[in-house]
Every structure is written in structure tokens, then in C-alpha cells.
VEXDREN-2710 file (C-alpha; in Angstrom, 1 decimal):
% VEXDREN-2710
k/r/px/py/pz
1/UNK/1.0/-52.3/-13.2
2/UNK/-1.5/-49.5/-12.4
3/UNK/0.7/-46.8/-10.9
4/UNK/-2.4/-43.9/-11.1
5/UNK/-2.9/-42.3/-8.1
6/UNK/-6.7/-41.7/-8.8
7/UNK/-8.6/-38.4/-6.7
8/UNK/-10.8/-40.0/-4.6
9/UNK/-13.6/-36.9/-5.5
10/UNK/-13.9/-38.9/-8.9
11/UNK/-15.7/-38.7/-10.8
12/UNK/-15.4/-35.0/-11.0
13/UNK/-18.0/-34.3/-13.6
14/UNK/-20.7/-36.2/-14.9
15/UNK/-23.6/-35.5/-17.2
16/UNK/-26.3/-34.3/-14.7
17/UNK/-24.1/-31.6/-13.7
18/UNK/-24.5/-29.6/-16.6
19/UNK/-27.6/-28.4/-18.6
20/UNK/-27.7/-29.3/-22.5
21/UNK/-25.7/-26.8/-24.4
22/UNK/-28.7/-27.6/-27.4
23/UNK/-32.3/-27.0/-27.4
24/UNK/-34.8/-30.1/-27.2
25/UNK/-31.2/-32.4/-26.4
26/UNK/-29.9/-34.3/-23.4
27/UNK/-26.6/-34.9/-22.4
28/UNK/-25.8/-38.2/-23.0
29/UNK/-21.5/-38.7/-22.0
30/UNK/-19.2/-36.4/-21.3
31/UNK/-16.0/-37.5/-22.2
32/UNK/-12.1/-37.1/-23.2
33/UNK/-11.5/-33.2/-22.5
34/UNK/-8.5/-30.8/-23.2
35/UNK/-6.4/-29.7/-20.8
36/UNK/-4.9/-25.8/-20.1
37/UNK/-4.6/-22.9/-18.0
38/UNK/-5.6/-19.7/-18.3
39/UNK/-6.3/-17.0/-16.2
40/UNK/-5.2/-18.3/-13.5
41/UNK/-7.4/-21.6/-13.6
42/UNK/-7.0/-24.9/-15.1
43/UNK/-9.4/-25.8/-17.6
44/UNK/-11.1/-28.6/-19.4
45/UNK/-12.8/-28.1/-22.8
46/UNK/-14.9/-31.3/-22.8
47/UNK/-16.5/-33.2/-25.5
48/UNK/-19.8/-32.8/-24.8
49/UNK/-22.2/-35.5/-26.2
50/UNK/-26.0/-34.9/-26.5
51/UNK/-29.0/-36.4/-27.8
52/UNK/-32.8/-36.7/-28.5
53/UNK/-35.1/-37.4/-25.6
54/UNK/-35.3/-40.5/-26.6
55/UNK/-39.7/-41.9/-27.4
56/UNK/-40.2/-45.6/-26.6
57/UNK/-40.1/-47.6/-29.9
58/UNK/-38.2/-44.8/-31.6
59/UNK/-34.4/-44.3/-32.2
60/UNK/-33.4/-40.8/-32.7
61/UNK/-30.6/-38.7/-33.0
62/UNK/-29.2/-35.3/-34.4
63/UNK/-27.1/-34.3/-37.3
64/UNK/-26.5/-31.1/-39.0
65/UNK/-28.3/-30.5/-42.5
66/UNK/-26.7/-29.1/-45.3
67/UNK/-28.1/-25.2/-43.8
68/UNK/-26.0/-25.9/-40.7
69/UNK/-28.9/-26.4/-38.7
70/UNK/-29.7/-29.3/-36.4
71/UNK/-32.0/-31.7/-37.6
72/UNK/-33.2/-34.8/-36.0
73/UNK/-33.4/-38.1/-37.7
74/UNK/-35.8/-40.4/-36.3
75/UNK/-36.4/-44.3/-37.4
76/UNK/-38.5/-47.2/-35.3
77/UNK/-36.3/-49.5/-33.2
78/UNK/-37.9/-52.4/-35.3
79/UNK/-37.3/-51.3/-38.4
80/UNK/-35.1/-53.8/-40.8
81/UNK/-33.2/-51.9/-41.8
82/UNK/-31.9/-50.1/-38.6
83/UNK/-28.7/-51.3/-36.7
84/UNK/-28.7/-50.1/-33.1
85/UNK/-26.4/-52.9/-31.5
86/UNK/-23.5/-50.8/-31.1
87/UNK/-24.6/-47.5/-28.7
88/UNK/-22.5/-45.4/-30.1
89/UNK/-23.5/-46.1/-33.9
90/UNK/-26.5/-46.2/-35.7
91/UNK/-26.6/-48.1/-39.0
92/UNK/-29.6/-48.0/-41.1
93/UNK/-29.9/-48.8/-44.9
94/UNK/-26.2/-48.9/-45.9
95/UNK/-25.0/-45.6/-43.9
96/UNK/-23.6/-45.0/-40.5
97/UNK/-24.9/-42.5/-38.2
98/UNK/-23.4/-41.4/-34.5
99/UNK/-26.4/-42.0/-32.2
100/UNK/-25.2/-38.5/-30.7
101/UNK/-23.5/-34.8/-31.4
102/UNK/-20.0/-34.0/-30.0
103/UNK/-19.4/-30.2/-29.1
104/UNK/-16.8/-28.6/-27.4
105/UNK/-17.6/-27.2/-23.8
106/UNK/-15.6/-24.5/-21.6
107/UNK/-15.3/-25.4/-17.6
108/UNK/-12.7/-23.9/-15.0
109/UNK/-11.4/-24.7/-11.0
110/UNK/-9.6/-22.9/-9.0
111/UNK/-8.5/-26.4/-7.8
112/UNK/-8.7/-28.6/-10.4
113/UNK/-11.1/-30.5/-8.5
114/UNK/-14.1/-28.4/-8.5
115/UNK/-15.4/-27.4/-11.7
116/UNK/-18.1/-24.6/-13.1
117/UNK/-19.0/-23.3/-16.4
118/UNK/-17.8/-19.4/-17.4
119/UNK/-20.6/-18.3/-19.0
120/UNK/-18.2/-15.6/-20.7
121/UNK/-16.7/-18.6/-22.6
122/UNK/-19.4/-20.3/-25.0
123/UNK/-19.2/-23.6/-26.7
124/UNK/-17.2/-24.5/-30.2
125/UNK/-19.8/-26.3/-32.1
126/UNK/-19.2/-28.2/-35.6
127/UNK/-19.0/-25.9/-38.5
128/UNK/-19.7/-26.9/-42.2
129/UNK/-19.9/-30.4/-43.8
130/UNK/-17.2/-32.3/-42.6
131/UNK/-18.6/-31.3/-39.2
132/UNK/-21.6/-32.4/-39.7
133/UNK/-21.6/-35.2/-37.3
134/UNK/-20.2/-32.6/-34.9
135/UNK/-16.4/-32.6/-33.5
136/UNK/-14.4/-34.9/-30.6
137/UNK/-11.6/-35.6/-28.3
138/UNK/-9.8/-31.9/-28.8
139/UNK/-6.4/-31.9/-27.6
140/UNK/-4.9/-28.5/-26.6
141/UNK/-1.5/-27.1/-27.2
142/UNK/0.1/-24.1/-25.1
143/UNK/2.4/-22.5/-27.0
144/UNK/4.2/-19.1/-27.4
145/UNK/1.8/-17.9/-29.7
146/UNK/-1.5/-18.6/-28.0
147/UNK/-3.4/-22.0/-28.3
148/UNK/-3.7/-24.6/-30.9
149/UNK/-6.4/-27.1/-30.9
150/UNK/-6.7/-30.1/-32.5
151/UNK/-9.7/-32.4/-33.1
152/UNK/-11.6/-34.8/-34.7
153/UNK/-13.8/-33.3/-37.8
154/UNK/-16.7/-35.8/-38.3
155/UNK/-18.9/-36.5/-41.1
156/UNK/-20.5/-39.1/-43.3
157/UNK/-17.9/-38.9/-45.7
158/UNK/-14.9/-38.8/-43.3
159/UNK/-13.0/-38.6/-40.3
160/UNK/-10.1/-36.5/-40.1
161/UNK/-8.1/-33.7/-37.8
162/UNK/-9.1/-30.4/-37.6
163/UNK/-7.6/-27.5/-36.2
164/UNK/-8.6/-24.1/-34.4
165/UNK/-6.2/-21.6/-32.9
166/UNK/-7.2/-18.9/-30.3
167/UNK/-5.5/-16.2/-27.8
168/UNK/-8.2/-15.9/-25.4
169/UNK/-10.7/-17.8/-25.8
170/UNK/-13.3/-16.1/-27.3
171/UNK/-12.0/-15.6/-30.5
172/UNK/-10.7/-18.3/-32.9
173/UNK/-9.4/-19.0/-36.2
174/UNK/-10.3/-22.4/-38.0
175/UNK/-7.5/-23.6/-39.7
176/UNK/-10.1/-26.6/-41.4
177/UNK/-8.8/-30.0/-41.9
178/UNK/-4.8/-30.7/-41.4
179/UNK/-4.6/-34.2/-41.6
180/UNK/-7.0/-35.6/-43.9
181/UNK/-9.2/-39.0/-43.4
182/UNK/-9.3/-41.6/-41.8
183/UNK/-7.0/-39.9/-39.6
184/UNK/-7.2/-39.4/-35.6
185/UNK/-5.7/-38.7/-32.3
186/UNK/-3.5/-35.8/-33.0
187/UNK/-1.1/-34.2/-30.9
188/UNK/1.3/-31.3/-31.1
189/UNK/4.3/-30.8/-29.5
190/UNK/4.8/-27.8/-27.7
191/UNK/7.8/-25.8/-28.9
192/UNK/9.8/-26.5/-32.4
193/UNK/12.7/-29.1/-32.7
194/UNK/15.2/-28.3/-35.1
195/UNK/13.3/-25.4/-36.3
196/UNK/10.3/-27.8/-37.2
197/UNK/6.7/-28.1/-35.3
198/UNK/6.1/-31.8/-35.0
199/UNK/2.8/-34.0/-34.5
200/UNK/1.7/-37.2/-33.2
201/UNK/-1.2/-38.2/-35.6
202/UNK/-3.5/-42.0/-36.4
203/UNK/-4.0/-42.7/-39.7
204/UNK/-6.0/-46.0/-40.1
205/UNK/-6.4/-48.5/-42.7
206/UNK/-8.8/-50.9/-42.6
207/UNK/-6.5/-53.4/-45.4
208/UNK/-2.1/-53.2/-44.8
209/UNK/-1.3/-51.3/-41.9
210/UNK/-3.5/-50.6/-38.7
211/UNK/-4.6/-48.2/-35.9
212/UNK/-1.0/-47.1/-35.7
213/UNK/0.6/-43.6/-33.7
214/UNK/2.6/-41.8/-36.6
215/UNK/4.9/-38.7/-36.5
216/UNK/4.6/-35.9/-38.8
217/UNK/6.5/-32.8/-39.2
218/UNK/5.7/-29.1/-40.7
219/UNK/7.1/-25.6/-40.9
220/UNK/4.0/-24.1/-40.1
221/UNK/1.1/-26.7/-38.3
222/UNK/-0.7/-26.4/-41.4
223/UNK/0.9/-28.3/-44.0
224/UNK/2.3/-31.8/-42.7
225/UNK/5.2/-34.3/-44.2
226/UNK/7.7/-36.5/-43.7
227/UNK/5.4/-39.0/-42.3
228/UNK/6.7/-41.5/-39.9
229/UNK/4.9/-44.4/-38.0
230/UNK/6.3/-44.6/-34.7
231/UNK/3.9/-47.3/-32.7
232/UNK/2.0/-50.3/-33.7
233/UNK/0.1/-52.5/-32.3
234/UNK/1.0/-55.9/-30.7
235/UNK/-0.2/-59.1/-30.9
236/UNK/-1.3/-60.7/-27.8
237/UNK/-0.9/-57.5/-25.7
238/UNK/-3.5/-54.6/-24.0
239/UNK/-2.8/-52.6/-26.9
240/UNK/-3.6/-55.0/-29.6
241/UNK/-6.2/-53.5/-31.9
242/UNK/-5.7/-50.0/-31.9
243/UNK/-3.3/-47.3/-30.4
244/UNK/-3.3/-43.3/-30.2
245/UNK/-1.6/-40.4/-29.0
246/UNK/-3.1/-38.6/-25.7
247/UNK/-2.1/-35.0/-25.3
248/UNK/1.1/-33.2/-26.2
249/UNK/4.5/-34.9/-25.3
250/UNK/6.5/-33.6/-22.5
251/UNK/10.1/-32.9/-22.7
252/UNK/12.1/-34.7/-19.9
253/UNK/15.8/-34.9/-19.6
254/UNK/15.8/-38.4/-21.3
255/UNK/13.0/-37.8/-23.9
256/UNK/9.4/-37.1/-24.9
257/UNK/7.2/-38.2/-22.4
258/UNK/4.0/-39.5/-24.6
259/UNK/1.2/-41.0/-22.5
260/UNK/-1.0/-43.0/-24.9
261/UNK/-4.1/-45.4/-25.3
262/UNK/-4.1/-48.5/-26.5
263/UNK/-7.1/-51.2/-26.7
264/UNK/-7.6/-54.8/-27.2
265/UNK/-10.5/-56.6/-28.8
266/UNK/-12.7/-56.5/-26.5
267/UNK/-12.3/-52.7/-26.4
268/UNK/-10.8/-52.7/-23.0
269/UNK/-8.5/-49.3/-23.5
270/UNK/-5.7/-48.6/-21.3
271/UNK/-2.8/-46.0/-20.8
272/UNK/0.8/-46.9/-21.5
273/UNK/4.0/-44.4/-21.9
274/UNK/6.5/-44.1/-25.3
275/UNK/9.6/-42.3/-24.6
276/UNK/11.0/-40.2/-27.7
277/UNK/14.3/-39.0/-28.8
278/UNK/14.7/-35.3/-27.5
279/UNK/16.1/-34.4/-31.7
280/UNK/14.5/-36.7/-33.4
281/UNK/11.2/-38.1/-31.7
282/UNK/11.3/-40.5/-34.8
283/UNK/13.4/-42.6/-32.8
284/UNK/11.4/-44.7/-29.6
285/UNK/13.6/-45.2/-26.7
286/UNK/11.4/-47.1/-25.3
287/UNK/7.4/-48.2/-24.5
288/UNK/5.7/-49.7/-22.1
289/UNK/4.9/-53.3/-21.8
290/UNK/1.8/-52.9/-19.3
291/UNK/0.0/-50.2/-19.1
292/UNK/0.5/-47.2/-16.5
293/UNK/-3.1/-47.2/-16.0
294/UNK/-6.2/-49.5/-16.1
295/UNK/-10.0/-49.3/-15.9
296/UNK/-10.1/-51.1/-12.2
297/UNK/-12.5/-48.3/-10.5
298/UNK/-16.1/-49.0/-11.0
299/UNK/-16.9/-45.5/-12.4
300/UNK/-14.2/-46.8/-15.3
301/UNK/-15.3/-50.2/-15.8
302/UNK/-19.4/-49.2/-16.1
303/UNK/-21.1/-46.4/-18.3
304/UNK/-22.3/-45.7/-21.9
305/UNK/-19.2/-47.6/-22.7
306/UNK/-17.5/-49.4/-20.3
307/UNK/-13.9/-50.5/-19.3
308/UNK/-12.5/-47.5/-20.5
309/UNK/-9.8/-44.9/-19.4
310/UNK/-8.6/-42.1/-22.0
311/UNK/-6.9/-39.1/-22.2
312/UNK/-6.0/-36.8/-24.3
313/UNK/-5.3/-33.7/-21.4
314/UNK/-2.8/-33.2/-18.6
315/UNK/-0.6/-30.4/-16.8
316/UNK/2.7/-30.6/-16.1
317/UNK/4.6/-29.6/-12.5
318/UNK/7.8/-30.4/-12.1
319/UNK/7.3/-34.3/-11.4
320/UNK/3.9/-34.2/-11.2
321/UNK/1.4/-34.8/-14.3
322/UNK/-1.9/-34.2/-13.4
323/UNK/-4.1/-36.3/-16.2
324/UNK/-7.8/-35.7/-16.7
325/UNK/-9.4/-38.8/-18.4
326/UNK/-12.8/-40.0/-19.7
327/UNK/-14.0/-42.8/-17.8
328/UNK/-16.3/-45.6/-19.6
329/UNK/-17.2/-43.0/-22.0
330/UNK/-19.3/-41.0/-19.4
331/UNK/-17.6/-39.3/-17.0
332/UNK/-14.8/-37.2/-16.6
333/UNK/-12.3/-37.9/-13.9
334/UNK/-8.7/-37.2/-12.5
335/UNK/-5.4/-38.6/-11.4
336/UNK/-1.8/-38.1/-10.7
337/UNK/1.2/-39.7/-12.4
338/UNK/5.1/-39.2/-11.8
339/UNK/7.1/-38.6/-14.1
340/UNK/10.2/-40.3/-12.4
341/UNK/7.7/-43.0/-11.9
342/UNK/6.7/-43.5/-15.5
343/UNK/9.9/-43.9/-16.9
344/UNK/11.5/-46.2/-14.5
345/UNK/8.9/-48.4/-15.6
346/UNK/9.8/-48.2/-19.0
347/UNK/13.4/-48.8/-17.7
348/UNK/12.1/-52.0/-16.0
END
């Protein structure tokens, strides 16, 4: 049950479109971006994902030393001890690499179709060692008191939720790490309930538990309890191995709209809907049993990483929720979703 109505200009951006934002790098992906507006303009802050120029017989790929600079680690495709089989990790001698770097880039449209870089706006790059890998897959919360973003922090040592707030884009305040490894996927809600600011974060645990969507609440987005799980995932179904929050619920008449990915084990990933209590999003109304949207267009179902559709950006207009969404790990794309639609088909 796909019920995306997909732009037919997808996808809307794709790698060659923009120049690498670091010296002697190629852009690899784009993929997974942010979603606001601001001045007027809607815009995505895409993870941008770059790499080496990659030498025949040689593996490469950057990291940031312990100056903060960018250094490039480079190992022959032969060697023993080098695992290159997945392409989005590089294993070599008992420690785990990311065969790229993850920034955050700036892009506007006056149509949300057409996008351009403002070169007023530069990138956020990873800052410090628990960056070191870089940073990923920011979601962006407008609130009454400017933006809050929330990302993943990524380093040898861990993977875990970071968070930056800014007014205007050019300034920002880094809040560090709010939810501590291996943690994932974390939304906010956009306005207080009950007097509390609440979060849809994914802890993971390789033993008990899983890749699970958990609630958490806090009196000031900085310090976090009260921990809930809210989702799992289900046997024999399209979210099987793994689940996560997308961007920040919206508030309809009959709950918290949360659009969410969920994958199976064969990585396929999917979107599906959970509808939350409007006092206590503790409490699921209800989920959905297919997904709302499937990788079935070729740009989705080929790339760096293939049959993949995932989000973690949209706007809201009245019934319309325009969703931006990484396609097979490469491209960035768009589609339209109703609310009314969504949640009769949790109803059904």
C-alpha cells in the first residue's frame, strides 16, 4: 500500500549537482536531509557524504585526527586485513571505519522543487572527537524559540545524538551529546505537552532488546528521562530488523502524526505511520501494518545503497505533508502525503 504521490522532477538533487564542500574530496551520496523554512524558502540541510578520489588498488577514506584536521587513511584493496564488502564500512585489523565523511549542507527553493546553494549559509562540519567520523541524518525542529537540530555524532568509540540550536542560521550553539551511545534517530516534538519537551529517540542493543523507537521526556531538551519504548520491531513484517523515528511528529486532531522507517533483513527500508496520544504520546493508538511508502521507483531501488526510502524532513499544510527523502542512499527526492490519507489507513 504505497499511497506517495512521488514529484515526477525526482530526483531533485543528486551528487553532481554540487561541488565538494572539502578540498581533494568527491561527493559520494547525498542523502536524508532536514526540512524548514526560513526566509521565505523551504530548506534542506543535507547530509552531505564525500570521499577520496579513489586510486585503482587502493581504498581510501577521510577521518578527522585528533588536531581536528582531515586526514586520509589509505590501505591496498588486497590487503588481509581490510574488509571492504560492505560500501558503507571499512573494516581493517579489528576496527571499523566509514568509507566516507558526513557534513551538513545549506540548500533553498522558492518551490521546493528547484534547489541552489546560499553561499551566505556555510556548512556545519563535525566538531571534536565524537565527531570524528563526521555527523548524519539531522532532523530539524521549528520552534518558538528558533531551531533545534538533532543529529547523529559519529566516532570510533560511539554513536550517539547530538544537538545544535540556531536563530538564523549562521550562528549556533552546540549543545554536545544529549542522548548518549548507541543511540539514533531523534526527533523533537515541536511545542511542550504538559509543560514537558518530549523526544522520539533509538537506542540499540545488540544482546535483549533491539532497534526499537523510544520516548523520552525533559524540562529543558538537554537533560532526558523517563524513558519509554514505544515501537518494536516485528517478526515477519517490512519493519523487522530495525525501526526509527523520521522528523518531528505532527499534531492532528486524533494524535501525533509520526512518519517512520522501518527495514527488514535484507535492508529493504520503508515508511510506515504511528499515531500517538495527544497528552501522553506514550500511549500508541495505532501503527501501520504496510508501509505508506515503498522503494518501487528505480531511482529508490538502485544507488550506493539500494532499495531504500528515508526521511527524517517534511512540511506541514493543512492536509498536505510534503516529505523529502533519501533515495537508495544517493539522492534526494520528494513526495506528497495526506494526512487524512495516512490515518484512515491506520484506521483500516
Amino acid at each position: 500500500m504505497d499511497i506517495a504521490k512521488r514529484f515526477h522532477q525526482n530526483p531533485l538533487l543528486k551528487p553532481s549537482d554540487l561541488q565538494p564542500g572539502i578540498e581533494g574530496m568527491e561527493i559520494t551520496c547525498f542523502l536524508n536531509p532536514g526540512v524548514f523554512r526560513f526566509d521565505g524558502k523551504t530548506w534542506l540541510l543535507l547530509r552531505v557524504a564525500e570521499r577520496p578520489v579513489q586510486k585503482q588498488g587502493v581504498i581510501s577514506f577521510p577521518v578527522y585526527n585528533k588536531e581536528g584536521k582531515i586526514e586520509v587513511l589509505s590501505f591496498d584493496e588486497n590487503d588481509p586485513e581490510l574488509d571492504a564488502s560492505d560500501p558503507r564500512v571499512i573494516g581493517y585489523a579489528g576496527q571499523n571505519y566509514l568509507t566516507t565523511m558526513s557534513y551538513l549542507r545549506l540548500v533553498s527553493s522558492e518551490d521546493g522543487i528547484h534547489f541552489k546553494e546560499e553561499p551566505d549559509y556555510p556548512p556545519i562540519f563535525g566538531k571534536g572527537a565524537l565527531e570524528a567520523f563526521g555527523i548524519e541524518d539531522c532532523r530539524v525542529a521549528t520552534t518558538a524559540d528558533g531551531y533545534y537540530l538533532t543529529f547523529t555524532e559519529v566516532s570510533s568509540v560511539a554513536v550517539g545524538v547530538g544537538l545544535i540550536h540556531t536563530r538564523d542560521w549562521k550562528n549556533y550553539i552546540r549543545h554536545g551529546m544529549i542522548f548518549p551511545p548507541h543511540n539514533k534517530d531523534c526527533a523533537l516534538f515541536e511545542e511542550k505537552i504538559n509543560g514537558k519537551y518530549f523526544a522520539l529517540h533509538r537506542p540499540s542493543s545488540p544482546e535483549l532488546g533491539g532497534n526499537y523507537i523510544w520516548l523520552a521526556e525533559s524540562p529543558d531538551r538537554l537533560h532526558w528521562g523517563n524513558h519509554r519504548c514505544v515501537a518494536t520491531t516485528r517478526s515477519d513484517s517490512w519493519d523487522c530488523a530495525r525501526v526509527g523515528a523520521g522528523a518531528a511528529p505532527i499534531r492532528t486532531e486524533e494524535g501525533w502524526l509520526e512518519i517512520y522507517h522501518g527495514a527488514d533483513y535484507q535492508n529493504r527500508y520503508c515508511l510506515g505511520a504511528l499515531l500517538l496520544d495527544l497528552n501522553d504520546p506514550s500511549k500508541v493508538i495505532a501503527r501501520s501494518k504496510a508501509p505508506i511508502m515503498e522503494p518501487t521507483a528505480p531511482y529508490e531501488q538502485t544507488g550506493f545503497f539500494g532499495n531504500v526510502v528515508f526521511t527524517n524532513g517534511h512540511l506541514v499544510e493543512g492536509d498536505k505533508v510534503t516529505v523529502y527523502y533519501g533515495a537508495s542512499d544517493e539522492v534526494i527526492c520528494g513526495a506528497e502525503f495526506s494526512i487524512g490519507e495516512i490515518l484512515r489507513s491506520l484506521k483500516s
